[in-house]
C-alpha positions in Angstrom: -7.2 1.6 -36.9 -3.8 2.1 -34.6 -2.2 -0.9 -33.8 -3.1 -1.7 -30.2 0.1 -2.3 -28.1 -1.1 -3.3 -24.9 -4.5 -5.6 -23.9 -5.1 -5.2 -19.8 -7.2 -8.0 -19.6 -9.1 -7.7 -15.7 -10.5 -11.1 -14.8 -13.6 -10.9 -12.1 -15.9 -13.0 -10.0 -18.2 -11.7 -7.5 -16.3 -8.5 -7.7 -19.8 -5.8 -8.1 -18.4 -3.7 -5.4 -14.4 -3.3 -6.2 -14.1 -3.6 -10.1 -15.2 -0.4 -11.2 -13.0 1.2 -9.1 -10.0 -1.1 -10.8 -11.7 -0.3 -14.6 -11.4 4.0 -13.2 -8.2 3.1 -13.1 -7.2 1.5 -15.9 -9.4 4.2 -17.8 -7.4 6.8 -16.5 -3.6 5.9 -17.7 -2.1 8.0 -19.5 -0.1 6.6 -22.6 1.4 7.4 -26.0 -0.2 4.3 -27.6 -3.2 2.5 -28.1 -4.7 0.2 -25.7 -7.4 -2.1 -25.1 -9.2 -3.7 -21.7 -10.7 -7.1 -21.9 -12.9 -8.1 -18.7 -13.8 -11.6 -18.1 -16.3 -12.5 -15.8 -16.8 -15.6 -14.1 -20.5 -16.0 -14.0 -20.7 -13.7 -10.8 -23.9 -13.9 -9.0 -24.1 -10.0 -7.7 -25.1 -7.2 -10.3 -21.1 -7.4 -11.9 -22.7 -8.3 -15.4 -25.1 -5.0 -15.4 -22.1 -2.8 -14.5 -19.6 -3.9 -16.8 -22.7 -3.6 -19.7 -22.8 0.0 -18.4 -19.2 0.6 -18.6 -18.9 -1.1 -21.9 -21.8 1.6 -23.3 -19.8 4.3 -22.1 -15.9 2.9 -23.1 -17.0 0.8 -26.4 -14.3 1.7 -28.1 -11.8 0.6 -25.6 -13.6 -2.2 -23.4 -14.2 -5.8 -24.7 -16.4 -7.9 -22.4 -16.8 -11.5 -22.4 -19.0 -13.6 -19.5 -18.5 -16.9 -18.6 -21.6 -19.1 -18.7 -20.4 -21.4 -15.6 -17.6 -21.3 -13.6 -14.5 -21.6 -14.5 -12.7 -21.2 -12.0 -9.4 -18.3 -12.5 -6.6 -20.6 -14.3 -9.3 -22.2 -16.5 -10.2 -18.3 -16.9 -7.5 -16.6 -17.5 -5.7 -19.2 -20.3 -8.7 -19.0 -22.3 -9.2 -14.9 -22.4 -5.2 -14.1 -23.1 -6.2 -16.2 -26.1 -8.2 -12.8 -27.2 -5.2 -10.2 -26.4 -4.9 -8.0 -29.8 -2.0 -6.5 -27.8 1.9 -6.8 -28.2 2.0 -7.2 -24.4 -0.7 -8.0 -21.9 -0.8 -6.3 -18.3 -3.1 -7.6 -15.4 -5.7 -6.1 -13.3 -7.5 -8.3 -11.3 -10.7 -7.0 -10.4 -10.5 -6.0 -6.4 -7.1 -4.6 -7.2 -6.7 -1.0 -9.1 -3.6 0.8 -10.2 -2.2 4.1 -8.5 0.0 5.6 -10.8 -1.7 7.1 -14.2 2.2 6.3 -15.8 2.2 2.8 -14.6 1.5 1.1 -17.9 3.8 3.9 -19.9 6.7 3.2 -17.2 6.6 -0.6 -17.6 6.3 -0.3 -21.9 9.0 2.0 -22.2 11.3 -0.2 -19.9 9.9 -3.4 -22.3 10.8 -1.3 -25.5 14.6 -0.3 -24.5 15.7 -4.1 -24.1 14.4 -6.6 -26.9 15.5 -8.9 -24.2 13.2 -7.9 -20.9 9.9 -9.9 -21.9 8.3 -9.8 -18.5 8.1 -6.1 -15.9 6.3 -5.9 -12.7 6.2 -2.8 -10.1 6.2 -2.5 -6.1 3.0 -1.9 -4.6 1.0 -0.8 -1.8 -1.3 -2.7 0.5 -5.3 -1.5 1.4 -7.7 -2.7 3.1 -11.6 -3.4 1.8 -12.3 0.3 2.3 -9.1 1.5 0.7 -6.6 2.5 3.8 -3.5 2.0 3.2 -1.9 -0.7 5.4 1.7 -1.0 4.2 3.4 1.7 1.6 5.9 0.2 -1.0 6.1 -2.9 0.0 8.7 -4.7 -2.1 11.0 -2.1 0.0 9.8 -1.7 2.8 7.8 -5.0 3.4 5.9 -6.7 4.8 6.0 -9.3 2.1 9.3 -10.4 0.5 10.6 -9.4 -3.0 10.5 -13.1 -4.7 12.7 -12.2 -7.6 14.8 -15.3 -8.8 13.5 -18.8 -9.4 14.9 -19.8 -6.4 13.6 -17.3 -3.8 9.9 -18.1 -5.6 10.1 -22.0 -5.3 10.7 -21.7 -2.1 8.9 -19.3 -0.5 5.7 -19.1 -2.7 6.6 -15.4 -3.1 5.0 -12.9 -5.2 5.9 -10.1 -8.1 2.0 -9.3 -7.7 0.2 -10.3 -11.0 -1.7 -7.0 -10.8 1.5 -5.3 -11.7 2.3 -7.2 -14.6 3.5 -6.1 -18.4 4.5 -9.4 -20.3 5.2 -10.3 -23.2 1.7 -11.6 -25.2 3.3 -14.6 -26.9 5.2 -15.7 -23.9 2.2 -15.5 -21.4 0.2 -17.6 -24.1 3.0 -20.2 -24.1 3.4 -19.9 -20.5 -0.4 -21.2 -20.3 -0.2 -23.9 -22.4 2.3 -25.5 -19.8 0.6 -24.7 -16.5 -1.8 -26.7 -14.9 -5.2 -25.9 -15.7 -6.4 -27.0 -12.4 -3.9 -25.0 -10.0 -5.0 -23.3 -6.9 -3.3 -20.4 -7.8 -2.5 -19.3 -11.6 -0.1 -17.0 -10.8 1.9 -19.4 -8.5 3.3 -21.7 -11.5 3.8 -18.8 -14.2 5.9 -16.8 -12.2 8.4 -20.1 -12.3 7.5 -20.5 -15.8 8.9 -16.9 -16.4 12.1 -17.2 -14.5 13.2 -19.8 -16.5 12.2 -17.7 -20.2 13.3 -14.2 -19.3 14.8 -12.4 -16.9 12.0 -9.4 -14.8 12.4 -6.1 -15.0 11.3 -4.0 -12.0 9.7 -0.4 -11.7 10.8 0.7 -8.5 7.2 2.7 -7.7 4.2 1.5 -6.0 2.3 1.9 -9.3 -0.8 -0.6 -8.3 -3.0 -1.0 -4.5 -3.5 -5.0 -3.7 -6.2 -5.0 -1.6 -6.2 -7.2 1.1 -9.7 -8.6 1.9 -11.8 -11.3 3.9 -12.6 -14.7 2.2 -10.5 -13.9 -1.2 -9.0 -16.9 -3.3 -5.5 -16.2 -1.2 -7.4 -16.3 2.1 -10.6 -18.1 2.3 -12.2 -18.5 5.5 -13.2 -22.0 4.8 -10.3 -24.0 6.7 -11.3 -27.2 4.1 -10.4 -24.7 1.2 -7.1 -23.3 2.9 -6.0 -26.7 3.3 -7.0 -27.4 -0.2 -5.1 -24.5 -1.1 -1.8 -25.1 0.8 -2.0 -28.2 -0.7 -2.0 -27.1 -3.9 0.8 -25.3 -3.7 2.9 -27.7 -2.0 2.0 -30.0 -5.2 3.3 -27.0 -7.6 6.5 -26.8 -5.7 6.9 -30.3 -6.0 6.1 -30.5 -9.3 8.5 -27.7 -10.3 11.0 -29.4 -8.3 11.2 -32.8 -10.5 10.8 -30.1 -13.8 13.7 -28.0 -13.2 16.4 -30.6 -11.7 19.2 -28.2 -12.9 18.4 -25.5 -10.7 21.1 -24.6 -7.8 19.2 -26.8 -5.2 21.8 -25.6 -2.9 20.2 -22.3 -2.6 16.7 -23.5 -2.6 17.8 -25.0 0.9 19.3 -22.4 1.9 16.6 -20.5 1.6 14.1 -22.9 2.8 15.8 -23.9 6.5 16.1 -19.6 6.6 12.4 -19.5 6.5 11.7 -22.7 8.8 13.7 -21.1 11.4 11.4 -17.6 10.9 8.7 -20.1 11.1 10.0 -21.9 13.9 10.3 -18.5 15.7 6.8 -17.4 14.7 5.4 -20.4 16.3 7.5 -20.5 19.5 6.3 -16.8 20.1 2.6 -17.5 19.2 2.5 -20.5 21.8 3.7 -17.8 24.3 1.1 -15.5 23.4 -2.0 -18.6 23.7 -0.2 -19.4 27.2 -0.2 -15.3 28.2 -4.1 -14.9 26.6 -5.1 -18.2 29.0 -3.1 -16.2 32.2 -4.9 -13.6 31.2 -8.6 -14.5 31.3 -8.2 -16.1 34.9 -6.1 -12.7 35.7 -7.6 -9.5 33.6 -4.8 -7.1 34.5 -2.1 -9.3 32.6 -3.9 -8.7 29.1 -1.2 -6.3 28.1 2.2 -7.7 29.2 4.4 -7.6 26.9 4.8 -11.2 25.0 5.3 -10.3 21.4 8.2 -9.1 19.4 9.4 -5.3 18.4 11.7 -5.8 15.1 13.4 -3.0 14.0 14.5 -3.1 10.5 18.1 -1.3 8.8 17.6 0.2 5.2 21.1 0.1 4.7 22.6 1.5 1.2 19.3 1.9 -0.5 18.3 -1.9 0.1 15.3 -2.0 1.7 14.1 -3.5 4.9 15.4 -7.2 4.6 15.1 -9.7 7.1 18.9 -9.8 7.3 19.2 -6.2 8.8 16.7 -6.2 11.8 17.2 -5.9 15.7 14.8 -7.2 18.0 13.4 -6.5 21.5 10.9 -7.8 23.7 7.8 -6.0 23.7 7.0 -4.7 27.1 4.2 -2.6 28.6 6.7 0.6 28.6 10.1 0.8 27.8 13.1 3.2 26.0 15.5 0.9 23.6 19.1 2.5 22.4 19.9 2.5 19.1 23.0 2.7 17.3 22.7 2.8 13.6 25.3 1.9 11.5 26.7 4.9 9.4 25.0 4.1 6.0 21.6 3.5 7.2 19.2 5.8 5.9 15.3 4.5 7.3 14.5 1.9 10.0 10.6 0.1 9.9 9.6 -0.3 13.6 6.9 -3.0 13.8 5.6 -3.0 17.2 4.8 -6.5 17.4 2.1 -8.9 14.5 -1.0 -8.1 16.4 -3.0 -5.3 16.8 -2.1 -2.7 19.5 -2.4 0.3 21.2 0.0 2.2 22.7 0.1 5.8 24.8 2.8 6.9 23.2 5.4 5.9 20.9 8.4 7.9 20.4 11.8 8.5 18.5 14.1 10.5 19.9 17.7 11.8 18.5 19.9 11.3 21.6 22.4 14.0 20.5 19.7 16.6 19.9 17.1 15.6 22.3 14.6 16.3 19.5 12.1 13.8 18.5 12.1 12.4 15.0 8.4 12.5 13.3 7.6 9.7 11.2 7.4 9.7 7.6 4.6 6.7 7.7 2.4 4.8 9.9 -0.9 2.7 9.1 -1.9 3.2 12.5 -4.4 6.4 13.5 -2.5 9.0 15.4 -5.0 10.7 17.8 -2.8 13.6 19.7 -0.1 11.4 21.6 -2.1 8.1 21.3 -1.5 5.6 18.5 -4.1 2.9 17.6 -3.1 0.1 15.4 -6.7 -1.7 15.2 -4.5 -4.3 12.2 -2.3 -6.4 12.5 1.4 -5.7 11.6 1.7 -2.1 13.3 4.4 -0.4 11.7 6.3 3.4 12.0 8.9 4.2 8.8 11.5 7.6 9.8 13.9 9.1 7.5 17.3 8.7 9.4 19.2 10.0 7.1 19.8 13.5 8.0 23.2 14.1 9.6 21.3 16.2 12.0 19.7 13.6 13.3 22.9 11.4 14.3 23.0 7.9 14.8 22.7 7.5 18.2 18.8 7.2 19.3 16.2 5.7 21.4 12.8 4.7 20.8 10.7 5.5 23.6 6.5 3.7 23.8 3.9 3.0 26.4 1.1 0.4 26.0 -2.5 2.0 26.9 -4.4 -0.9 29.1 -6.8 -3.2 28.0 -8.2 -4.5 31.2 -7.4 -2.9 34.3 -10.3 0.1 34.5 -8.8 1.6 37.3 -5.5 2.6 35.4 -4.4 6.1 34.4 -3.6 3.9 30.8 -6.8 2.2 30.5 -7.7 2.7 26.7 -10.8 3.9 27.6 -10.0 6.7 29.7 -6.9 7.9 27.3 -9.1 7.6 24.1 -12.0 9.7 25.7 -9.4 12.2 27.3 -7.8 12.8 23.4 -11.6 13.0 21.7 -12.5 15.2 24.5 -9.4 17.5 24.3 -10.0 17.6 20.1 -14.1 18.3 21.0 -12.5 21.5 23.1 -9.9 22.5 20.1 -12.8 22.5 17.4 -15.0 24.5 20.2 -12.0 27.3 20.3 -11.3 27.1 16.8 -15.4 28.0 15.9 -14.6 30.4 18.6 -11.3 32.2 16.6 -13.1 31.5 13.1 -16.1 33.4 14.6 -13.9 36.5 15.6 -11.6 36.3 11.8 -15.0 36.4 9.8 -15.9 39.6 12.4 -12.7 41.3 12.1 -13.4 40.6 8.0 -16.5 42.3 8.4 -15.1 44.8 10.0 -12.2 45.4 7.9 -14.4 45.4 4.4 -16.8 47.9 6.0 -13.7 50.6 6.5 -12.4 49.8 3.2 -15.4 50.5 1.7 -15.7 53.5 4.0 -12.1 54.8 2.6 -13.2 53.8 -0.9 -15.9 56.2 -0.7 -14.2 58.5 0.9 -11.4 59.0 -2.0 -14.0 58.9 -4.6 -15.9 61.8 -3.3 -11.8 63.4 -2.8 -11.1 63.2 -5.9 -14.6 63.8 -8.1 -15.1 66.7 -5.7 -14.4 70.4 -7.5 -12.0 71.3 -4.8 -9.6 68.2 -6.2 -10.8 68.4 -9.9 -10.8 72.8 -10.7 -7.1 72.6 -9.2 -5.8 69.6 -11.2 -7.0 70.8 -14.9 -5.0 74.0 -14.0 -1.9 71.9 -13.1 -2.4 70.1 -16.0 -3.1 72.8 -18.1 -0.1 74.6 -17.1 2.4 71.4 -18.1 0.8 71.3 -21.7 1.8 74.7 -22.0 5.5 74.0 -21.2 
């Protein structure tokens, strides 16, 4: 038997309709060595237990299951099934997460492998939705969510290097989970800080695995008791980890914490506008859509991403046109038209020098001809600005479509049926022009087959045949 070098162990509770999407996906990586997949589940109560027995009938060579008889809960889980890792490593799945990139686990082994050092790898990631659209592309680039990558930046921020991307190091994880708290609202939380103070994380920089953002998860219940509970939790971690690691620079875990209250502070003052603009707007209708939120425009600047410390910002209005000078080594801007969900008549980005407009290379909004609909929160355009034909001088033009007032040109209602009505008309013409290709087909395979028969009965005929043995005849002779 090969020596295994990798156990993906995929942990799972209640997870019938996402996990065999995340099992496909394991299933499907492509490696040059062995590997195994441990599930775990939690004693779900939905049909999990009948589909993992089916997958195990199909994969029982290479899937290991093992069911909880109560609840564990995930720490209590996940210490006790690393304990059954045959694997040099161990990579994580969890089970309404899947991976994206058939390489991922060769990518993160090989970069293990060339450094007897690296003991712990993760990889960026993209964000989806319950039915699998793609809310935010590469995200440790281009956000939303910061890249926590030192002790520090994690203490402090409750960051994340995304479990589900993880290759580490089996006997490190297993003595990483001897020291965490059995009992912590979140086991990934207090291993990440266990890690930075072992090893030092090496990074893929692809969006090899899809977190899937969904209602009521372990990160986001909708039980406010168990939110507090959990927010709880993790402040007692941090403080924990605090009095544990005394020796760490302090001094930057402050900086980094009155950074973020400010952000917060920010956040809130602009969300107490918004409640006093939502209360205007029920005792006046037509004011649902002035602007009260933030556009921030983020500067990828040398290859570094969209930080927080490269961003302009502008108030969002119901129609405006912002300048824009970039600075010489930026290469992509993020434009997130404000945290809510909007919708907008336009939205444009136009190269002043060439008065041509600049298409976007992403969006997780649904373009429908002109119109942009951003039904989640976070709406968000990505453009490549680094061709040096599109200069850096440029301006971003948009137009909010109304919410309330019926009698506006704008009113959502009447733009949105306009655009379905003008695509109803462009499917009608383009039945119309397939109709006349598949009669000009027709048309054109009858003639062919009229000229085919035509030549055949040319050349079989003994006009053509008498004439050409003689010719041929004749040449032999020479």
């Amino acid at each position: 038997m090969e020596k295994i070098e990798i156990s993906v162990i995929c942990t799972s509770f209640n997870y019938e309709r996402y996990i065999g999407h995340a099992l496909d996906s394991i299933i499907n990586q492509k490696t040059n060595f062995p590997f195994e997949i441990i599930v775990v589940d939690d004693c779900s109560k939905d049909h999990s237990r009948e589909l993992l027995q089916a997958y195990k009938e199909k994969y029982p060579d290479l899937i290991r299951l093992f069911f909880n008889e109560k609840n564990k809960g995930l720490t209590r889980t996940w210490i006790s099934i690393c304990k059954e890792a045959r694997g040099k490593y161990i990579a994580r799945c969890d089970a309404d997460d899947y991976w994206i990139d058939e390489l991922k686990l060769q990518k993160q082994y090989d970069m293990l492998e060339s450094d007897e050092a690296l003991l712990w790898c993760n990889t960026s990631f993209n964000i989806v939705d319950e039915k699998d659209n793609v809310l935010a592309e590469d995200v440790f680039r281009n956000g939303p969510i910061a890249y926590a990558n030192s002790y520090e930046k994690m203490i402090a921020t409750k960051g994340m290097t995304l479990t589900s991307s993880w290759l580490v190091d089996t006997k490190l994880m297993q003595d990483v989970n001897e020291v965490i708290d059995p009992d912590s609202v979140d086991d990934g939380f207090p291993m990440q800080l266990e890690f930075f103070k072992k090893t030092r994380l090496a990074f893929v920089d692809d969006p090899c695995v899809a977190y899937r953002m969904t209602s009521n998860s372990d990160s986001r219940p909708d039980s406010e008791s168990k939110m507090i509970y959990r927010i709880n939790g993790l402040l007692k971690t941090q403080l924990e980890y605090l009095e544990k690691y005394p020796e760490e620079d302090m001094a930057k875990i402050a900086e980094i914490l009155v950074r973020q209250d400010a952000k917060q502070e920010e956040r809130i003052y602009f969300l107490n506008k918004r409640i006093i603009e939502l209360e205007a707007s029920l005792k006046n209708p037509n004011l649902g859509q002035v602007g009260i939120e933030l556009i921030t425009i983020y500067l990828d600047r040398a290859g570094k991403g969209f930080i927080e410390e490269d961003i302009l910002q502008f108030p969002l209005e119901k129609a405006d046109s912002i300048d824009l000078e970039l600075p010489e080594d930026c290469s992509r801007i993020r434009i997130d038209l404000s945290e809510i969900p909007n919708f907008f008549q336009h939205a444009r980005l136009v190269s002043t020098d060439s008065k041509t407009e600049i298409l976007p290379t992403f969006t997780n909004g649904i373009v429908l001809g002109e119109t942009l609909v951003f039904p989640n929160p976070d709406p968000q355009l990505i453009y490549d600005v680094s061709s040096q034909t599109v200069g850096k001088s440029l301006q971003f033009h948009y137009h909010l479509l109304e919410l309330d007032n019926i009698h506006s040109d704008t009113y959502i209602g009447k733009v949105l049926a306009q655009e379905f009505l003008d695509a109803k008309f462009k499917i009608k013409d383009l039945q119309h022009e397939k109709i006349i290709s598949q009669d000009l087909i027709l048309k054109l395979q009858k003639e062919i087959e009229e000229t085919t028969n035509l030549y055949n009965s040319v050349i079989h005929s003994r006009r053509w045949t008498i004439p050409t043995k003689i010719i041929n005849f004749l040449r032999r002779k020479k």
